[in-house]
C-alpha beads as a LAMMPS data file, in Angstrom:
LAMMPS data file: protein, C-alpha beads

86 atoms
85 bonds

1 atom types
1 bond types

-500.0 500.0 xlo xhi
-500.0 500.0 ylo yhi
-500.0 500.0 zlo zhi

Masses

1 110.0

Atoms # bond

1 1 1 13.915 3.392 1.501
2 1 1 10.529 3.783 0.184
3 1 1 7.967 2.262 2.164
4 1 1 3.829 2.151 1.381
5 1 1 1.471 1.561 4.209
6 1 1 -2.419 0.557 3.728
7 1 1 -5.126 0.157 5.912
8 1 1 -8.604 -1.044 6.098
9 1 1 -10.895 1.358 6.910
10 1 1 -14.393 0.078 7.674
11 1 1 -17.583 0.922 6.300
12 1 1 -20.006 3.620 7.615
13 1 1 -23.658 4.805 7.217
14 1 1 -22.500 6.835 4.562
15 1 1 -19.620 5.030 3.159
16 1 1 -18.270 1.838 1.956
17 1 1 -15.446 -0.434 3.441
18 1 1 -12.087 1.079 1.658
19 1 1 -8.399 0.595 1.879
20 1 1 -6.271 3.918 2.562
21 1 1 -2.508 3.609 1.019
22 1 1 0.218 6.502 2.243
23 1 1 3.953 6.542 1.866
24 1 1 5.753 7.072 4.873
25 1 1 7.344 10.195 5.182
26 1 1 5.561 11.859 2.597
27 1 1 2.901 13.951 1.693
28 1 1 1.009 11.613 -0.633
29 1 1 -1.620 9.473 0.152
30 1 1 -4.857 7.988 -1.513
31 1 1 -8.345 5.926 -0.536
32 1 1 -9.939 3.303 -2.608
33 1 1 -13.450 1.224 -2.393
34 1 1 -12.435 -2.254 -0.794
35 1 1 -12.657 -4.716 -3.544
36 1 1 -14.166 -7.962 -1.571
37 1 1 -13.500 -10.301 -4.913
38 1 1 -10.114 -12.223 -4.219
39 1 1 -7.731 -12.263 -1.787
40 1 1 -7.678 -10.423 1.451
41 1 1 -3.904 -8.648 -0.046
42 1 1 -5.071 -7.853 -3.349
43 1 1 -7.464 -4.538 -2.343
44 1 1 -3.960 -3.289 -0.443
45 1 1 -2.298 -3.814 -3.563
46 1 1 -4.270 -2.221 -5.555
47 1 1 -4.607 1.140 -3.213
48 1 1 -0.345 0.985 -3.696
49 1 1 -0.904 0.635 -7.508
50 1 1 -3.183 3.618 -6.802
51 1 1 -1.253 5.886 -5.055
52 1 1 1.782 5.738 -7.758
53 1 1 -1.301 6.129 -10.591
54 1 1 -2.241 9.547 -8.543
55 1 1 0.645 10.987 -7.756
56 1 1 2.638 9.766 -11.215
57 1 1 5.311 8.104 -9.022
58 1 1 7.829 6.029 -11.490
59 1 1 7.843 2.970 -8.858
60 1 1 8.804 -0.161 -10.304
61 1 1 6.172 -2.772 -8.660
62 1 1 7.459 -5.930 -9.791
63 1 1 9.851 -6.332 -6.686
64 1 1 7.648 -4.816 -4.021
65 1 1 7.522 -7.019 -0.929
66 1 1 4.912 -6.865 1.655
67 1 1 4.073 -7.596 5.302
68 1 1 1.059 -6.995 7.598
69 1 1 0.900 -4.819 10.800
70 1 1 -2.103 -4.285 12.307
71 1 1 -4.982 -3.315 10.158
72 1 1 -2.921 -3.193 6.870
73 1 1 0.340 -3.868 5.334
74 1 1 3.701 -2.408 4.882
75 1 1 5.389 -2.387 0.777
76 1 1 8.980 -2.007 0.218
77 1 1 10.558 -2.476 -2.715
78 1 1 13.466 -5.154 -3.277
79 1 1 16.318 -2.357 -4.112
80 1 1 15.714 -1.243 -0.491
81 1 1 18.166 -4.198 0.836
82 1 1 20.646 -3.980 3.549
83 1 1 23.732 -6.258 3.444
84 1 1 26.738 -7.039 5.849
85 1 1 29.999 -6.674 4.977
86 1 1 32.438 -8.600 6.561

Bonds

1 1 1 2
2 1 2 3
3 1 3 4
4 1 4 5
5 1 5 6
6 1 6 7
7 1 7 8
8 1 8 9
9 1 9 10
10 1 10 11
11 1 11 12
12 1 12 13
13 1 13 14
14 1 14 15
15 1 15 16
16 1 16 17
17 1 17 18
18 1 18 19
19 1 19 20
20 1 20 21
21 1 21 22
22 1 22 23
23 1 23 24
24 1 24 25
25 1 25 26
26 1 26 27
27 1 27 28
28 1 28 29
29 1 29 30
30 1 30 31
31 1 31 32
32 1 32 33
33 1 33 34
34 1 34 35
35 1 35 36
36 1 36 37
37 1 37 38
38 1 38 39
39 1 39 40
40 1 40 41
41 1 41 42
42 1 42 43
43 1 43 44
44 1 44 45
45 1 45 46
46 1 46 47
47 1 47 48
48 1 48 49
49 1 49 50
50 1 50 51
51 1 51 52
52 1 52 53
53 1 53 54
54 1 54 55
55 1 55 56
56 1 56 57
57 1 57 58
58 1 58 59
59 1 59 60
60 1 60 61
61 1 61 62
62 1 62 63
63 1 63 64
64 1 64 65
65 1 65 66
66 1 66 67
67 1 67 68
68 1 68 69
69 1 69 70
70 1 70 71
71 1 71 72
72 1 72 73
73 1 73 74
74 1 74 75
75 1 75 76
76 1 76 77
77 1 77 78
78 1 78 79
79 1 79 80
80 1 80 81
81 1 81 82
82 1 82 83
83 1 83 84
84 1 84 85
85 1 85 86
């Protein structure tokens, strides 16, 4: 299962508020400025979009689900589904 965690990060004296995006159980991760236009999601979403631009990941985004966890979110992607078999 691919899974993408984010987390705010908040601003110091020397830099802005950003949003850090990592996959879990990999070596990739990536920071971006926190964009305060919009919703609250949308500068998480945007470090995930991020971290597949960087790393030239061929993630399909359209079915990504997310949740939030403490200071961030958690993305999975719809193909990661589990199902009971009788």
């Amino acid at each position: 299962m691919i899974a993408i965690q984010t987390k705010f990060l908040s601003p110091t004296n020397t830099k802005g508020a950003r949003v850090k995006a990592w996959a879990c159980g990999r070596p990739w991760s990536v920071t971006i400025s926190y964009d305060y236009s919009g919703s609250h999601e949308m500068p998480h979403y945007r470090a995930v979009q991020a971290l597949i631009e960087k790393h030239k990941l061929e993630w399909d985004l359209n079915n990504m689900r997310f949740g939030g966890v403490e200071n961030g979110y958690v993305f999975c992607f719809d193909a990661s589904k589990v199902s009971e078999s009788l």
